[in-house]
VOPAGU-2260 file (C-alpha; in pm, 1 decimal, decimal comma):
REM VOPAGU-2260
SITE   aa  ch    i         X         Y         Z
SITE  UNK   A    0     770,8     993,9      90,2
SITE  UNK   A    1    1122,9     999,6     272,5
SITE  UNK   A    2    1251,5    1071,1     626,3
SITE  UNK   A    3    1196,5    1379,8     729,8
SITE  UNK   A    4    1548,4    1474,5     800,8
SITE  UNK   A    5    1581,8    1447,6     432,9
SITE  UNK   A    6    1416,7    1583,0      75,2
SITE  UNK   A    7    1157,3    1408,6     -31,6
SITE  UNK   A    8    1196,8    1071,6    -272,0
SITE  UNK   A    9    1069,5     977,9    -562,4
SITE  UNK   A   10     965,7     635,8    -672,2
SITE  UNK   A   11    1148,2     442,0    -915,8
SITE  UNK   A   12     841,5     317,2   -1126,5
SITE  UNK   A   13     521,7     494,4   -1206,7
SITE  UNK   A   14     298,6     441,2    -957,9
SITE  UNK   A   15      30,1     566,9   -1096,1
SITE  UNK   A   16      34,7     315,7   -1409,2
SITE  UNK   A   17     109,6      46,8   -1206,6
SITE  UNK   A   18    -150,3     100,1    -910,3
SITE  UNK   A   19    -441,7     167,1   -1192,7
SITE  UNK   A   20    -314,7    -173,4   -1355,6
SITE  UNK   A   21    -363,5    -384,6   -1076,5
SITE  UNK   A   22    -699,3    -184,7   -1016,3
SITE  UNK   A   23    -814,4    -261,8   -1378,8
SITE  UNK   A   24    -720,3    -660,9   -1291,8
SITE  UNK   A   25    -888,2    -660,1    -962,1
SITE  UNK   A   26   -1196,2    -490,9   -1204,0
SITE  UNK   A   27   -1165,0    -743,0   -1465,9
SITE  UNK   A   28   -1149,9   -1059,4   -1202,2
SITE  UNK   A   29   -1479,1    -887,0   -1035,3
SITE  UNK   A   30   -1644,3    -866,5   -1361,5
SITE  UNK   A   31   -1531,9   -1267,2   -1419,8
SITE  UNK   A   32   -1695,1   -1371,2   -1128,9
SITE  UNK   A   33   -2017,2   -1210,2   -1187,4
SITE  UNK   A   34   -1989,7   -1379,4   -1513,7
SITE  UNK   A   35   -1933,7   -1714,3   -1404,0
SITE  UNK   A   36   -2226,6   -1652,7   -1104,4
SITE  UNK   A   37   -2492,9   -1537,3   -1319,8
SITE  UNK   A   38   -2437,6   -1690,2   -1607,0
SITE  UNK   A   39   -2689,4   -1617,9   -1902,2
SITE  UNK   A   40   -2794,9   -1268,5   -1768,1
SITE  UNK   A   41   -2455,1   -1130,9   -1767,8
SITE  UNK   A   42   -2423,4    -824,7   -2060,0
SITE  UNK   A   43   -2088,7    -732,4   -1977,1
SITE  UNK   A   44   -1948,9    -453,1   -1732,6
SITE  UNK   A   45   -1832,5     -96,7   -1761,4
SITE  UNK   A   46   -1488,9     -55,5   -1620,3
SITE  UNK   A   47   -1394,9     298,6   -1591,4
SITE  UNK   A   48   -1029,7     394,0   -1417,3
SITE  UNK   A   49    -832,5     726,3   -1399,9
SITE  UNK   A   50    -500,8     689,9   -1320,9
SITE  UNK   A   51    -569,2     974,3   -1052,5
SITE  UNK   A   52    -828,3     752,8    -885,7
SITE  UNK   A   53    -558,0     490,2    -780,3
SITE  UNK   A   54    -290,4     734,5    -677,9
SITE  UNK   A   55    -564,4     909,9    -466,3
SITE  UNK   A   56    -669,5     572,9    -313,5
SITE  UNK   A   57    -261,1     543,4    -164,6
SITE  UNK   A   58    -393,9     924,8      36,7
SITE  UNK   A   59    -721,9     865,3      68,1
SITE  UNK   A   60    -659,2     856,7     451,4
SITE  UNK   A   61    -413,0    1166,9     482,0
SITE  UNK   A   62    -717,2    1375,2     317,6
SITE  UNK   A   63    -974,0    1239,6     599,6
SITE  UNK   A   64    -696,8    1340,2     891,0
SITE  UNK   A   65    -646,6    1643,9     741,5
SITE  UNK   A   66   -1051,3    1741,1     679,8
SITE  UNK   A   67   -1167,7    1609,8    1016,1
SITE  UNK   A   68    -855,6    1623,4    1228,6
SITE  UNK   A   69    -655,4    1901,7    1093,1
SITE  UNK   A   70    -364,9    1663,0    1132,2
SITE  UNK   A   71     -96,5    1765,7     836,2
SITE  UNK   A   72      99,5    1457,6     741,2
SITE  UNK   A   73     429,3    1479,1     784,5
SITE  UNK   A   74     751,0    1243,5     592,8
SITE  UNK   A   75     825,0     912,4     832,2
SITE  UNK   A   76    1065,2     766,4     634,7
SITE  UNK   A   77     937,0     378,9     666,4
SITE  UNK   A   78     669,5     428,3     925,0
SITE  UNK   A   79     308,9     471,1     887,5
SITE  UNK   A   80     209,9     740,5    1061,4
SITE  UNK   A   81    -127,5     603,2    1171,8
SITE  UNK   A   82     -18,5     293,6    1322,1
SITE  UNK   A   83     343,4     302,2    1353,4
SITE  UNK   A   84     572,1     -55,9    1393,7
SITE  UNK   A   85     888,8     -92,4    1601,2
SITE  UNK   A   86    1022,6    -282,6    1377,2
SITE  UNK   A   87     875,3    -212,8     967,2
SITE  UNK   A   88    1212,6     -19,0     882,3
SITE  UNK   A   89    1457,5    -200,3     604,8
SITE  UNK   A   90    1739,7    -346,2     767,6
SITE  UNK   A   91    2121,6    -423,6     632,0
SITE  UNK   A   92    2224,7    -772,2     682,0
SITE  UNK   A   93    2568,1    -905,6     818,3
SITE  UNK   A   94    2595,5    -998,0     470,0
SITE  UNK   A   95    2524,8    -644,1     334,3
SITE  UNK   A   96    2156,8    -799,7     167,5
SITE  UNK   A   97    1894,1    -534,8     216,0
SITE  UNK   A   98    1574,8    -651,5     358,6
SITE  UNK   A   99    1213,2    -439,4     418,4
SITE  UNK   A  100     987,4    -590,1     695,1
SITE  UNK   A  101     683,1    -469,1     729,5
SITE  UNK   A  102     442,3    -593,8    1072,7
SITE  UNK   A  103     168,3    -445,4    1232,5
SITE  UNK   A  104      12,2    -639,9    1493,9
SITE  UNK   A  105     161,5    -841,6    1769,9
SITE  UNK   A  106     188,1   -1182,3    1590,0
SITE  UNK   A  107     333,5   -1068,9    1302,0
SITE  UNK   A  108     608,9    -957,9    1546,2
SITE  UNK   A  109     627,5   -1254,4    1755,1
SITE  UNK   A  110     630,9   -1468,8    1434,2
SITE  UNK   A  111     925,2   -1210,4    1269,3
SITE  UNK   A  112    1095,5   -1312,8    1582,5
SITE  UNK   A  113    1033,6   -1686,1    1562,7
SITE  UNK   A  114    1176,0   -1669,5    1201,2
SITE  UNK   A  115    1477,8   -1497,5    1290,7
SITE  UNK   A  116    1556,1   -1707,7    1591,6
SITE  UNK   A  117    1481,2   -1466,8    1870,3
């Protein structure tokens, strides 16, 4: 993570705790609706999470470039290097707020636009 101009960042949470949480609840909700859809016959699931499954899962694509592509991903500061955005940056207001926008397809855009007036 970072710009490439720079050293690399490090997040101000762990990631991996937090990504393997919201795994575990996505897990749990799965294993709720299978409950409520079969009813009777439901004995219960096995939910089994590493925290290096989720952090892997955040790379999962880098790994595939790299293996079938030999492409070597390099820092981008707030761009994703697959499908880059003109304008997913963060962005300091007239009224020194801090904002992070984040669009990938041409509506998004347009509607970004709309919102801001343009």
């Amino acid at each position: 993570t970072g710009h490439p101009d720079r050293p690399p960042t490090h997040f101000g949470f762990s990631l991996g705790d937090v990504t393997t949480g919201i795994m575990g609840a996505f897990a749990v909700a799965g294993a709720l609706f299978k409950r409520e859809a079969i009813g009777d016959r439901f004995d219960g699931e096995c939910i089994d999470l590493a925290l290096y499954e989720s952090l892997f899962r955040g790379i999962d694509w880098q790994v595939i470039l790299y293996d079938q592509l030999n492409f070597v991903a390099e820092r981008q500061g707030n761009q994703f290097q697959v499908s880059p955005s003109p304008v997913s940056d963060t962005y300091l207001s007239g009224d020194g707020v801090w904002y992070t926008v984040a669009t990938g397809t041409v509506r998004s855009v347009q509607s970004l636009l709309e919102l801001l007036g343009g």
